[in-house]
KOLPAZA-727911 format. One record per atom (N, C-alpha, C): residue number from 1; x, y, z; atom name; residue in one letter. Coordinates in Angstrom, 1 decimal. Example, Ala and Ser with C-alpha at 12.3 -4.5 7.8 and 13.67 -1.06 7.14 Angstrom:
! KOLPAZA-727911
- i|c1|c2|c3|at|aa
- 1|13.2|-5.7|7.8|N|a
- 1|12.3|-4.5|7.8|CA|a
- 1|13.2|-3.3|7.8|C|a
- 2|12.8|-2.2|7.1|N|s
- 2|13.7|-1.1|7.1|CA|s
- 2|12.9|0.0|7.9|C|s
! end
This chain:
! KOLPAZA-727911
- i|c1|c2|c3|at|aa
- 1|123.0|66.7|192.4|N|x
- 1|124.4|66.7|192.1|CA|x
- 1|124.6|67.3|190.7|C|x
- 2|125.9|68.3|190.7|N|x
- 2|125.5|68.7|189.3|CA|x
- 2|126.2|67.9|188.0|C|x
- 3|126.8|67.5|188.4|N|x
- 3|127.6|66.2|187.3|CA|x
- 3|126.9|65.3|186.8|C|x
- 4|125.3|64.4|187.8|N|x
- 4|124.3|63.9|187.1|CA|x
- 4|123.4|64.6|186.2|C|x
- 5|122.7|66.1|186.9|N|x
- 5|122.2|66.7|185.9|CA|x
- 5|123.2|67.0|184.5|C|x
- 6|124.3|67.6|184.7|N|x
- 6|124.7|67.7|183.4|CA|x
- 6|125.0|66.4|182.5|C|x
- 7|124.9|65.5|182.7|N|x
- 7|125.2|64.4|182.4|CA|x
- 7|123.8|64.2|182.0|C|x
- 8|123.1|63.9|182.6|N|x
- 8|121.3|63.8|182.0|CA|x
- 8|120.4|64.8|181.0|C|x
- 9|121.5|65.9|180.5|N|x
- 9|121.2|67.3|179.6|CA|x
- 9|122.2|66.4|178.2|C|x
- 10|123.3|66.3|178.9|N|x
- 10|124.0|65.6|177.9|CA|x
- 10|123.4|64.6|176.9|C|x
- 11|123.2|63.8|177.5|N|x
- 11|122.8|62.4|177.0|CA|x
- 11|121.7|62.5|176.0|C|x
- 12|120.4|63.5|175.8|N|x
- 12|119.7|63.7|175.0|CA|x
- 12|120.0|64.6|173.8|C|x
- 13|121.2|65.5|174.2|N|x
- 13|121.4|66.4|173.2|CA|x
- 13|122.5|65.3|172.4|C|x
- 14|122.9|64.7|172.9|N|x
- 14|124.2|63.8|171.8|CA|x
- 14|122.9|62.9|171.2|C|x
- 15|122.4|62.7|171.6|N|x
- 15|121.2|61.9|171.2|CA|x
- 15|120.3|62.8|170.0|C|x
- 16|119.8|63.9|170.1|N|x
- 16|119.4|64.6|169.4|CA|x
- 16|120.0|64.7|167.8|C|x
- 17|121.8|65.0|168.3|N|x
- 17|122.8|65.6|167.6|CA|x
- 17|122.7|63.9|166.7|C|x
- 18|122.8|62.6|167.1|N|x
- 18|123.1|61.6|166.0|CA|x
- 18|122.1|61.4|165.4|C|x
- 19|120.7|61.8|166.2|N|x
- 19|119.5|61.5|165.0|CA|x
- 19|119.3|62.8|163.6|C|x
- 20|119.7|64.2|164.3|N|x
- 20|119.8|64.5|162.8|CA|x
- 20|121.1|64.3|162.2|C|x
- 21|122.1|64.1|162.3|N|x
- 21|123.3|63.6|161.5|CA|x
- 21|122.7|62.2|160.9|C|x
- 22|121.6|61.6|161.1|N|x
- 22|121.0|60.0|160.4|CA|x
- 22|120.4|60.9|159.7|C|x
- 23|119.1|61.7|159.8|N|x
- 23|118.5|62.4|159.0|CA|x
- 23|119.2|62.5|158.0|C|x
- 24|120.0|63.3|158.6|N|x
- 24|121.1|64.0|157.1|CA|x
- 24|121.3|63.2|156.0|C|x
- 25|122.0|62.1|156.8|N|x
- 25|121.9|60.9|155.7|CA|x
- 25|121.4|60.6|155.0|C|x
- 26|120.4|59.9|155.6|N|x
- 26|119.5|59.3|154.8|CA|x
- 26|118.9|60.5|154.2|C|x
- 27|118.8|61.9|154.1|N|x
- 27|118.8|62.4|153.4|CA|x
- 27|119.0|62.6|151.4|C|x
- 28|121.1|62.5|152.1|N|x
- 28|121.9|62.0|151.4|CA|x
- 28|122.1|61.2|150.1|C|x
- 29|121.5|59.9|150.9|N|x
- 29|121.4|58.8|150.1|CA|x
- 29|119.8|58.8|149.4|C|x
- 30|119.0|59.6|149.6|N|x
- 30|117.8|59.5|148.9|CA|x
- 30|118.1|61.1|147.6|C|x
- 31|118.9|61.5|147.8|N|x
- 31|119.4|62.5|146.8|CA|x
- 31|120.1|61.5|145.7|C|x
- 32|121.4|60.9|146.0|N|x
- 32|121.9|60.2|145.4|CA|x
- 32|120.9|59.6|144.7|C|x
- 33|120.3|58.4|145.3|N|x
- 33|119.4|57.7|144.6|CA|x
- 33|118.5|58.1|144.0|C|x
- 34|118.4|59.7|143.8|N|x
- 34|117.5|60.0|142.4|CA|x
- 34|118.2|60.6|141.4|C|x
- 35|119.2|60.9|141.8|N|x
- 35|120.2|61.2|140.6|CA|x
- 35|120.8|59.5|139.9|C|x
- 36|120.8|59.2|140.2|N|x
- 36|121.2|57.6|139.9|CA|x
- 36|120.1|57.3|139.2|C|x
- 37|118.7|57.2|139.8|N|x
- 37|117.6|56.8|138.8|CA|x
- 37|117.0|57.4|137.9|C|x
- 38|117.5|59.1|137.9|N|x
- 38|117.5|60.0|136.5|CA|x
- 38|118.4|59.6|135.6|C|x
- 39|119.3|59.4|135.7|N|x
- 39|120.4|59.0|135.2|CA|x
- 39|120.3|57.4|134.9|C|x
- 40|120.4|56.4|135.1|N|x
- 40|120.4|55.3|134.5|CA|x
- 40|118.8|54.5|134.3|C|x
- 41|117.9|55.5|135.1|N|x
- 41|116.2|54.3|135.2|CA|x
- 41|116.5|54.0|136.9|C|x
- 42|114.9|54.5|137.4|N|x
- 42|114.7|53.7|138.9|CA|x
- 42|114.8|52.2|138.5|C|x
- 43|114.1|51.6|137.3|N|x
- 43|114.2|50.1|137.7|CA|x
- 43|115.6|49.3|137.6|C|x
- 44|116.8|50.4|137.4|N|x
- 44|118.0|49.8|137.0|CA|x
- 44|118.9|50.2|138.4|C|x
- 45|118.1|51.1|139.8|N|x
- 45|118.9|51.6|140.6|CA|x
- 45|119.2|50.0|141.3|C|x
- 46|120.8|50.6|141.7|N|x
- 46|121.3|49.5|143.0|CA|x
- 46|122.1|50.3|144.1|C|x
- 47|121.8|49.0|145.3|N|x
- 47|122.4|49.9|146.1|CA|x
- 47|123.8|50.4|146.4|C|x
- 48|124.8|49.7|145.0|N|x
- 48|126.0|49.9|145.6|CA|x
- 48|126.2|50.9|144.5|C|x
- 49|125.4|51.0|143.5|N|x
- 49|125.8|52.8|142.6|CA|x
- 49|125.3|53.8|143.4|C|x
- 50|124.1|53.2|143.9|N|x
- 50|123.6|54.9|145.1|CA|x
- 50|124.5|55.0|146.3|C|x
- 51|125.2|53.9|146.6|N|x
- 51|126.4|54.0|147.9|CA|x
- 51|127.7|55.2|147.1|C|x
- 52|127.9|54.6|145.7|N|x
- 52|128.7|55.2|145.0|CA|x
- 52|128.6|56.8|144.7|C|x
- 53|127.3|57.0|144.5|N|x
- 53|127.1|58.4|144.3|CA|x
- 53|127.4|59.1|145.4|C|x
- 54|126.5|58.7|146.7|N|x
- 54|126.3|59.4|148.0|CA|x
- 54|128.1|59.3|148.3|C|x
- 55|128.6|58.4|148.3|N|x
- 55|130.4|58.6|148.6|CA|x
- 55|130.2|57.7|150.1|C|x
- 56|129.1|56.8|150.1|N|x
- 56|129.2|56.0|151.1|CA|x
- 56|129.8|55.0|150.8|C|x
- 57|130.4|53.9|152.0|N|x
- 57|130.6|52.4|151.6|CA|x
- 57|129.3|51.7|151.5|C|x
- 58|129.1|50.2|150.5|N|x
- 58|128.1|50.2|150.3|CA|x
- 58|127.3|49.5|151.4|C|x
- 59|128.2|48.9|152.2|N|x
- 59|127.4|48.3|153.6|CA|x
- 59|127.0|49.2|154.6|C|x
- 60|127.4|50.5|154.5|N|x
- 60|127.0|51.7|155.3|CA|x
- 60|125.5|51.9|154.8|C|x
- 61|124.9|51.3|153.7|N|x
- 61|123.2|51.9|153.3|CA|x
- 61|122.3|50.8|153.8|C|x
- 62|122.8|49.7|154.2|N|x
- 62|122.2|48.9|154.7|CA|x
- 62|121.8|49.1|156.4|C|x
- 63|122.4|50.0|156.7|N|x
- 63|122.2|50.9|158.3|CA|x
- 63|120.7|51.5|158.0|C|x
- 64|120.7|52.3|156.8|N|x
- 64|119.0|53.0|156.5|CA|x
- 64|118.1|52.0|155.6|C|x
- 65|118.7|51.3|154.4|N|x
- 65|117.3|50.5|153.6|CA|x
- 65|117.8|49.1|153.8|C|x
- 66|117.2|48.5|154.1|N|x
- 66|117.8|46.9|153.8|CA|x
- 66|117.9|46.2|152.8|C|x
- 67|117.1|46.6|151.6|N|x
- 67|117.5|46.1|150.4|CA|x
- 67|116.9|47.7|149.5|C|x
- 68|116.9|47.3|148.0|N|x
- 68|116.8|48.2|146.9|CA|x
- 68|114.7|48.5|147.0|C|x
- 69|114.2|47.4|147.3|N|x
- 69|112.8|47.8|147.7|CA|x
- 69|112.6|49.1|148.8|C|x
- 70|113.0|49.1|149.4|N|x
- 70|112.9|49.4|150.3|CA|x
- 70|113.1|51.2|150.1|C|x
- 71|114.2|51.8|149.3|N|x
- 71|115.1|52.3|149.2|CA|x
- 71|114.1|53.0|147.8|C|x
- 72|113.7|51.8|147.0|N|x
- 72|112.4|52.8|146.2|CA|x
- 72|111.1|53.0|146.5|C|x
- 73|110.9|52.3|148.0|N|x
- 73|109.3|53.0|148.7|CA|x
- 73|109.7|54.3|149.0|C|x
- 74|111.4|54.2|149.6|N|x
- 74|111.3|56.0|150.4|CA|x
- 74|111.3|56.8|149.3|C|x
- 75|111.9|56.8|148.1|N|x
- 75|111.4|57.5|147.1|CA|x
- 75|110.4|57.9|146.8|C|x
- 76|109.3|56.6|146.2|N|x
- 76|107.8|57.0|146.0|CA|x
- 76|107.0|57.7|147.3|C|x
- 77|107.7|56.9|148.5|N|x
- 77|106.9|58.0|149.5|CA|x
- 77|107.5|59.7|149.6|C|x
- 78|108.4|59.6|149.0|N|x
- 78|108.7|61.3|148.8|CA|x
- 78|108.0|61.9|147.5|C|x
- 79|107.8|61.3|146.7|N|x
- 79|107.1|61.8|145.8|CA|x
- 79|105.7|62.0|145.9|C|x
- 80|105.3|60.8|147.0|N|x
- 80|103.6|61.0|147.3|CA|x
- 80|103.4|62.5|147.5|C|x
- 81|104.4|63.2|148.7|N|x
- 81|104.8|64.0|149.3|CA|x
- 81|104.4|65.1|148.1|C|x
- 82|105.6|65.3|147.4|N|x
- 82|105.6|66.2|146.6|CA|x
- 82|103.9|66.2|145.6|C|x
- 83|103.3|64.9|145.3|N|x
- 83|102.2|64.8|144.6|CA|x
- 83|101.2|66.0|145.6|C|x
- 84|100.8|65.4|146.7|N|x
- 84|100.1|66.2|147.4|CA|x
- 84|100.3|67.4|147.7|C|x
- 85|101.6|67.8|147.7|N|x
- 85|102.0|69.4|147.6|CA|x
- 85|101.5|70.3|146.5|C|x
- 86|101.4|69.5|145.0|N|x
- 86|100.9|70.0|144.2|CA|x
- 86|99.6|69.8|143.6|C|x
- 87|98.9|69.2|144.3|N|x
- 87|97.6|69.1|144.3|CA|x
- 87|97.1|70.2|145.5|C|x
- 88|97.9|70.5|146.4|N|x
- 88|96.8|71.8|147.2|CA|x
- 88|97.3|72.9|146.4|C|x
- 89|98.2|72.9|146.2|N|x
- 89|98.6|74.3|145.2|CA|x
- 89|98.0|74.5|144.1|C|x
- 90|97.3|73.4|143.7|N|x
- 90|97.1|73.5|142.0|CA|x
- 90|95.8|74.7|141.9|C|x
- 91|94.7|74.7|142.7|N|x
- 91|93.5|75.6|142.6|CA|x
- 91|92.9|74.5|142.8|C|x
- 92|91.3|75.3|142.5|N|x
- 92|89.9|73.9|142.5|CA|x
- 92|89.8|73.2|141.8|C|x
- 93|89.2|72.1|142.0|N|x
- 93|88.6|71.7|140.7|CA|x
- 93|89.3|70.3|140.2|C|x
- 94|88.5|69.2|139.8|N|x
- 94|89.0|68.0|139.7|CA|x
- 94|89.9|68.2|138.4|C|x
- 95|89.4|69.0|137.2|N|x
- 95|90.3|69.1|136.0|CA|x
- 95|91.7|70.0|136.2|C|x
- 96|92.1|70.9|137.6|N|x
- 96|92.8|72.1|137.4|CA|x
- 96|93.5|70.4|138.3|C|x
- 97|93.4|69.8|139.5|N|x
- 97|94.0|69.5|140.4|CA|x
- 97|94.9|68.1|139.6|C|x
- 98|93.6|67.5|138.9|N|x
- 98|94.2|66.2|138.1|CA|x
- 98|95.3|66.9|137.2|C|x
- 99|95.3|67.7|135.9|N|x
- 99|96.5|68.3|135.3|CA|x
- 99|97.7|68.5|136.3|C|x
- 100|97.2|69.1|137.4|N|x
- 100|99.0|69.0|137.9|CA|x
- 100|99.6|67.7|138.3|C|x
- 101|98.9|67.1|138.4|N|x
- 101|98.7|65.7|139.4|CA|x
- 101|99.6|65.2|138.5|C|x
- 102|98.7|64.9|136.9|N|x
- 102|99.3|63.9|135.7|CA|x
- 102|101.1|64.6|135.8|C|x
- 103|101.2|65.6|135.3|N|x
- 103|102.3|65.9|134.8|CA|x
- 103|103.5|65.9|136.3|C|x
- 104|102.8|65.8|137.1|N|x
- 104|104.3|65.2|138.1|CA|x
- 104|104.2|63.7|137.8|C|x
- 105|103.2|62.7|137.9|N|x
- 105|103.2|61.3|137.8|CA|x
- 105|103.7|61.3|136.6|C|x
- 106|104.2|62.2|135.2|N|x
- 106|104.4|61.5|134.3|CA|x
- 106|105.6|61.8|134.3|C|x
- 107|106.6|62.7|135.3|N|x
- 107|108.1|62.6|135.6|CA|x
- 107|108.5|61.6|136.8|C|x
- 108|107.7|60.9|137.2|N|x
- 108|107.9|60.2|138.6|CA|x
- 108|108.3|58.8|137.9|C|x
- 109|109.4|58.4|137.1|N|x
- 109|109.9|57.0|137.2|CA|x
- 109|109.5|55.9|139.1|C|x
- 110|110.2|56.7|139.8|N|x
- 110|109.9|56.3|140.9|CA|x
- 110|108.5|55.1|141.3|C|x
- 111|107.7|56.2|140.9|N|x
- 111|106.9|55.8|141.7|CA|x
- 111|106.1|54.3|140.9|C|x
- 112|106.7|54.5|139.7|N|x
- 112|106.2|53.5|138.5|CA|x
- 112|107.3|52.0|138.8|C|x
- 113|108.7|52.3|139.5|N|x
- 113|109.4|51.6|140.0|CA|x
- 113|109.0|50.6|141.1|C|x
- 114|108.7|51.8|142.1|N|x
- 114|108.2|51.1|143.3|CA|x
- 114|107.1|50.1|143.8|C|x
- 115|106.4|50.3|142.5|N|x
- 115|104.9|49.4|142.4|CA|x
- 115|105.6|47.5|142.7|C|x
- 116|106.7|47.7|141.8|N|x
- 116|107.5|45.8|142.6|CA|x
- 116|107.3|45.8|143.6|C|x
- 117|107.8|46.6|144.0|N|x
- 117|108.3|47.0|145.7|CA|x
- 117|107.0|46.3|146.4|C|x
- 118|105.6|46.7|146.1|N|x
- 118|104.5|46.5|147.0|CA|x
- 118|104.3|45.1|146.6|C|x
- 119|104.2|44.2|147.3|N|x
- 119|104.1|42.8|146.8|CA|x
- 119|102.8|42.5|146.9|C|x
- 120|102.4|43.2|148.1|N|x
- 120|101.1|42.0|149.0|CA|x
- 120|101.4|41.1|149.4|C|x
- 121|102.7|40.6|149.4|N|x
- 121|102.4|39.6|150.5|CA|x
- 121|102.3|40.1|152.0|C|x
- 122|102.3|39.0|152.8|N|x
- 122|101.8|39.2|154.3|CA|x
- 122|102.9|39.7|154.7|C|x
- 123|103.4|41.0|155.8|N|x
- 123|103.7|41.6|156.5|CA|x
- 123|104.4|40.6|157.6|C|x
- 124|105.7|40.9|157.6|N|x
- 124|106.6|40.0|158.8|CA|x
- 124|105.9|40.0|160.0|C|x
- 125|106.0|39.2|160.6|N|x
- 125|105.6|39.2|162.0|CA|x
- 125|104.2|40.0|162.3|C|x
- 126|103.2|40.3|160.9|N|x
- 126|102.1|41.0|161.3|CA|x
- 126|101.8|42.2|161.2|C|x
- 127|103.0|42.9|161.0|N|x
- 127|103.0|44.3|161.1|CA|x
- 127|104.2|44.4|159.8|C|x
- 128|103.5|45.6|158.8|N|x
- 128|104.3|46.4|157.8|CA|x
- 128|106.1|46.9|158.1|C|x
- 129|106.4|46.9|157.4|N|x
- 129|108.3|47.1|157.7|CA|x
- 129|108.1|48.7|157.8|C|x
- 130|109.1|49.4|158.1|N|x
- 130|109.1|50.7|158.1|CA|x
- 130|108.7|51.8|156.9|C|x
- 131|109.3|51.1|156.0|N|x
- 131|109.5|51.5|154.4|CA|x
- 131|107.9|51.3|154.1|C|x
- 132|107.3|50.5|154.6|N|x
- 132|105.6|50.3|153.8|CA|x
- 132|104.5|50.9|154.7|C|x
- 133|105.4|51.3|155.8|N|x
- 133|104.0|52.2|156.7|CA|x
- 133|104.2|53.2|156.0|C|x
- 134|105.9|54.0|155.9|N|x
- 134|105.8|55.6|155.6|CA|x
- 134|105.0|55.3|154.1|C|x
- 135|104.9|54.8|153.1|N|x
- 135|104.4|54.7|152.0|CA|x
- 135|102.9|55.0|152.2|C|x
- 136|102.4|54.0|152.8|N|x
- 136|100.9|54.1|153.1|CA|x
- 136|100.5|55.1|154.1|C|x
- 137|101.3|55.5|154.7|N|x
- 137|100.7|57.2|155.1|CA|x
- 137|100.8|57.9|154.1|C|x
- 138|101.8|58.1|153.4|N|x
- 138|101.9|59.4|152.3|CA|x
- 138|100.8|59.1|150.9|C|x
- 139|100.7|58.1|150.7|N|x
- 139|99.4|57.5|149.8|CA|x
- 139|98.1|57.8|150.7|C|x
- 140|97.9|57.7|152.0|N|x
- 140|96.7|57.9|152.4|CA|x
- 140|96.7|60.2|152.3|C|x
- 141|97.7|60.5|152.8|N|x
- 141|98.2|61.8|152.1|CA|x
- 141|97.6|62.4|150.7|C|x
- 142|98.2|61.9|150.0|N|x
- 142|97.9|62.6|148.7|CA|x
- 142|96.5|62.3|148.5|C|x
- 143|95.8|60.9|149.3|N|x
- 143|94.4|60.9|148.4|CA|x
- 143|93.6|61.9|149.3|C|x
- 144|93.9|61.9|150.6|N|x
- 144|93.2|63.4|151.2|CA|x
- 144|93.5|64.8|150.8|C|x
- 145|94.4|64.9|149.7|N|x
- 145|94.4|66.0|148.8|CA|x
- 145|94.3|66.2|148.1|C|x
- 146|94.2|64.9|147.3|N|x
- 146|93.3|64.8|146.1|CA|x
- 146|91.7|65.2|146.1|C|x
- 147|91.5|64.3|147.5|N|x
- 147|89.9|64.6|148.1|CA|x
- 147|89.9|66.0|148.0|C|x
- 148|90.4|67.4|148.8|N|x
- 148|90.1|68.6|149.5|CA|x
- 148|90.4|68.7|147.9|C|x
- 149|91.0|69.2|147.1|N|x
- 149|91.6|70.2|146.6|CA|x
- 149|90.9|69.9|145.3|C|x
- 150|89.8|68.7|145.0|N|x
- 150|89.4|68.6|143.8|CA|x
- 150|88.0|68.8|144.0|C|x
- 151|87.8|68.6|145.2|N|x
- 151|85.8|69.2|146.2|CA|x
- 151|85.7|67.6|145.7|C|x
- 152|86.4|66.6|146.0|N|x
- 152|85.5|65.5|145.7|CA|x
- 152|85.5|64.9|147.3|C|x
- 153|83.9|64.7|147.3|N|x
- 153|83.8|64.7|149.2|CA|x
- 153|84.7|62.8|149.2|C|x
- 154|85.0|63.0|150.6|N|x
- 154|85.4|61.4|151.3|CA|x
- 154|84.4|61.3|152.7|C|x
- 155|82.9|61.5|152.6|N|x
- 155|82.4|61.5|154.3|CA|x
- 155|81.8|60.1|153.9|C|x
- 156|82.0|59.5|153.1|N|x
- 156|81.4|57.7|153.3|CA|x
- 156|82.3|56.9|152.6|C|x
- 157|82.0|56.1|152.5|N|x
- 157|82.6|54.5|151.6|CA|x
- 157|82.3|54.5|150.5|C|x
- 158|81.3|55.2|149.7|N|x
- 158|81.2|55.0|148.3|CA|x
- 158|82.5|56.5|148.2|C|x
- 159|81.9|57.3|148.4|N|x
- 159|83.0|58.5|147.7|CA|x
- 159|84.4|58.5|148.2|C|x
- 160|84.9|57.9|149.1|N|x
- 160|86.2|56.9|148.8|CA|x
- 160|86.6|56.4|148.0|C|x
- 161|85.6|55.4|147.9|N|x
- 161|85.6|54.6|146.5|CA|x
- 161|86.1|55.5|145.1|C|x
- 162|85.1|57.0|145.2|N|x
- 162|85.3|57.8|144.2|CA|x
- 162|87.0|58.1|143.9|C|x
- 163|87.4|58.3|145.1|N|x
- 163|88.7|59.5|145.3|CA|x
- 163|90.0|58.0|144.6|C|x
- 164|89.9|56.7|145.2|N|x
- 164|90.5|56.0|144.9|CA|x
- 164|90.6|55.9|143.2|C|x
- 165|89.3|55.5|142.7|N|x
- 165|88.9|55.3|141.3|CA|x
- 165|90.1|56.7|140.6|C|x
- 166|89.7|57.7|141.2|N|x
- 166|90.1|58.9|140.3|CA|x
- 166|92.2|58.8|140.1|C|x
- 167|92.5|58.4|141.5|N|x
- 167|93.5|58.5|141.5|CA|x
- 167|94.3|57.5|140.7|C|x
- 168|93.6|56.2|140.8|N|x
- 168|94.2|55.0|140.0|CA|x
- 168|94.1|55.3|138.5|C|x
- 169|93.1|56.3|138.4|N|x
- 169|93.0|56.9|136.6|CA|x
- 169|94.3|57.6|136.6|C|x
- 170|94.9|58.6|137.2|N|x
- 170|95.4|59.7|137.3|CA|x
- 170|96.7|59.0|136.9|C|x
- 171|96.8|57.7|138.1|N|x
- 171|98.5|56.9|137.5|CA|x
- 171|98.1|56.2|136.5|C|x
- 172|97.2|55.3|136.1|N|x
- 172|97.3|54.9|135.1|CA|x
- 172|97.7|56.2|133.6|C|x
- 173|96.9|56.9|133.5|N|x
- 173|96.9|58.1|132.9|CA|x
- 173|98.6|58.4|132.6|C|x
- 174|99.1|58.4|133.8|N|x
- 174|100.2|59.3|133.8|CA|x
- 174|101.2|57.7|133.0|C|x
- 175|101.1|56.5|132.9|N|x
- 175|101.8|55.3|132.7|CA|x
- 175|102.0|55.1|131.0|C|x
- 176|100.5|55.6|130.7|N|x
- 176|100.1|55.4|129.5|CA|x
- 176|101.3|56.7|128.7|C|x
- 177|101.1|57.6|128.9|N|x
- 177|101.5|59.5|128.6|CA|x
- 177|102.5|58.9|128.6|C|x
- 178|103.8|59.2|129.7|N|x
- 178|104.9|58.4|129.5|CA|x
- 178|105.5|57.8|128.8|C|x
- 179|104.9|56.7|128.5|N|x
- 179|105.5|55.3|127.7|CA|x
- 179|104.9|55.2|126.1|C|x
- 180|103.8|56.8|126.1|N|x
- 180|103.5|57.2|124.8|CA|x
- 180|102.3|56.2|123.6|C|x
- 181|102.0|55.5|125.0|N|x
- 181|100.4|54.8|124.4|CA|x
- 181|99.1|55.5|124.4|C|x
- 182|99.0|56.6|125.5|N|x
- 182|98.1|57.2|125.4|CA|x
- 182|97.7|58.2|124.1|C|x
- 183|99.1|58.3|123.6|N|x
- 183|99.2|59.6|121.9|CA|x
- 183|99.1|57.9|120.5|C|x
- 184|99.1|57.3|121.3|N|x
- 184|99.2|55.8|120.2|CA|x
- 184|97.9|55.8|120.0|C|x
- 185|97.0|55.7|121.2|N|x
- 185|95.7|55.3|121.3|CA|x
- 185|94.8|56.3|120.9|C|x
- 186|95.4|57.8|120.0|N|x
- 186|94.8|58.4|119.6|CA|x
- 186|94.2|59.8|120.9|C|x
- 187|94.2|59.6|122.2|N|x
- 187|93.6|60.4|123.0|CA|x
- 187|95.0|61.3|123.2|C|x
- 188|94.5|62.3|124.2|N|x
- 188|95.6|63.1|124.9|CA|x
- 188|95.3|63.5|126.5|C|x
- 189|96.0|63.4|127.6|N|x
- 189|96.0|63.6|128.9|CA|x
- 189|95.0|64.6|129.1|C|x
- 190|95.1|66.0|128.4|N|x
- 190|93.8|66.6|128.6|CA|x
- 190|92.4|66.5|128.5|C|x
- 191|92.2|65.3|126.9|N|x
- 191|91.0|64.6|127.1|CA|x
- 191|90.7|64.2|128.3|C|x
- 192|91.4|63.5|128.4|N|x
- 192|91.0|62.4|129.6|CA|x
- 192|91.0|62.9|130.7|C|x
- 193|91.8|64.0|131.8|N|x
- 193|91.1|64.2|132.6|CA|x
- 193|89.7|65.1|132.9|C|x
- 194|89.8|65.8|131.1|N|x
- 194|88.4|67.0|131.1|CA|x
- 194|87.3|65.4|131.1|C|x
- 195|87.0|64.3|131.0|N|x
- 195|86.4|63.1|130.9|CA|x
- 195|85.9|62.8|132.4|C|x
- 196|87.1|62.2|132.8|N|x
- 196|87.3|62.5|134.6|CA|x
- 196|86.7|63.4|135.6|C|x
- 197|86.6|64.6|135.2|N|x
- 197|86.1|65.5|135.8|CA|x
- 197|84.6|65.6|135.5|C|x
- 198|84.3|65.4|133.9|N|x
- 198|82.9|65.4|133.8|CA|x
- 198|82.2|63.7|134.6|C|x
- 199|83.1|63.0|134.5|N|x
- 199|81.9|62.1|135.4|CA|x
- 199|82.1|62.3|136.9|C|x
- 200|83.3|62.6|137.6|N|x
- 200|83.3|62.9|139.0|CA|x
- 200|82.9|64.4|139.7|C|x
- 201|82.4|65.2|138.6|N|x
- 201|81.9|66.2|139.3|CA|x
- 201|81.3|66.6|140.1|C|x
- 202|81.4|66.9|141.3|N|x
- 202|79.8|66.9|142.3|CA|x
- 202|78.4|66.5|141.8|C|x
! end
């Protein structure tokens, strides 16, 4: 009958049509919310200034983040994003890949935000919220492009071990540079990752 088929064509395309109009959104509101945290500090974002910016009501953001945690994992998971963009782009080499790496980590309030965010505690009902899977994919992300793009191998457990070590330098690195202890303590970002590179070298 042709009124069920058309009706059965229907149904996925309005369906199609609301999920990217949410996209959009949440889009939206993750724009807002970095102009808000340029503007006043990620650790000072809320969610009823980012409702304010985006021109939403503020119980309308509670449809995408449930609280302000939440709302700064999608952030740092978009920045993982962009991290790992600029680590395959950067060239070879653990010293060419770490220099790009630092200098986005040392514009990324975000991601220095979001570290509250990860508590450790135990996972509702067993299983991670939405907001902490996408995180831990885009983290498992960047460190597989940290791996390719700096030749530091990941085919066992210890050079894992490596790829982690490097990257937890790379943020610390970028925390210190920032907040201007690293120029305190007499070093500078380029020492330190030309250091980096000489002990993780193949």
């Amino acid at each position: 009958m042709p009124g069920m088929a058309e009706a059965a064509v229907r149904i996925p395309k309005e369906r199609r049509q609301r999920d990217v109009s949410r996209a959009a959104s949440r889009t939206a509101i993750l724009e807002a919310a970095r102009r808000v945290a340029a503007r006043d500090g990620a650790r000072d974002l809320s969610l009823r200034g980012v409702a304010a910016e985006a021109g939403f009501a503020p119980a309308a953001l509670y449809g995408y983040f449930r609280n302000k945690d939440e709302l700064l994992l999608a952030l740092a998971a978009d920045d993982l994003t962009s991290l790992a963009r600029v680590m395959r782009g950067s060239g070879a080499g653990l010293a060419e890949v770490g220099a790009a790496a630092l200098e986005l980590l040392r514009g990324a309030e975000t991601m220095a935000a979001a570290s509250a965010a990860l508590t450790g505690s135990p996972p509702e009902n067993g299983k991670l919220n939405e907001a902490e899977r996408l995180f831990n994919g885009r983290l498992i992300a960047a460190l597989r492009a940290l791996s390719d793009a700096s030749g530091l191998p990941s085919d066992s457990r210890q050079s894992q071990c490596d790829v982690v070590l490097v990257a937890a330098s790379l943020v610390g690195l970028a925390l210190l540079a920032r907040s201007g202890r690293l120029k305190a303590l007499g070093f500078t970002p380029e020492e330190m990752i030309a250091r980096l590179d000489g002990r993780f070298r193949g």
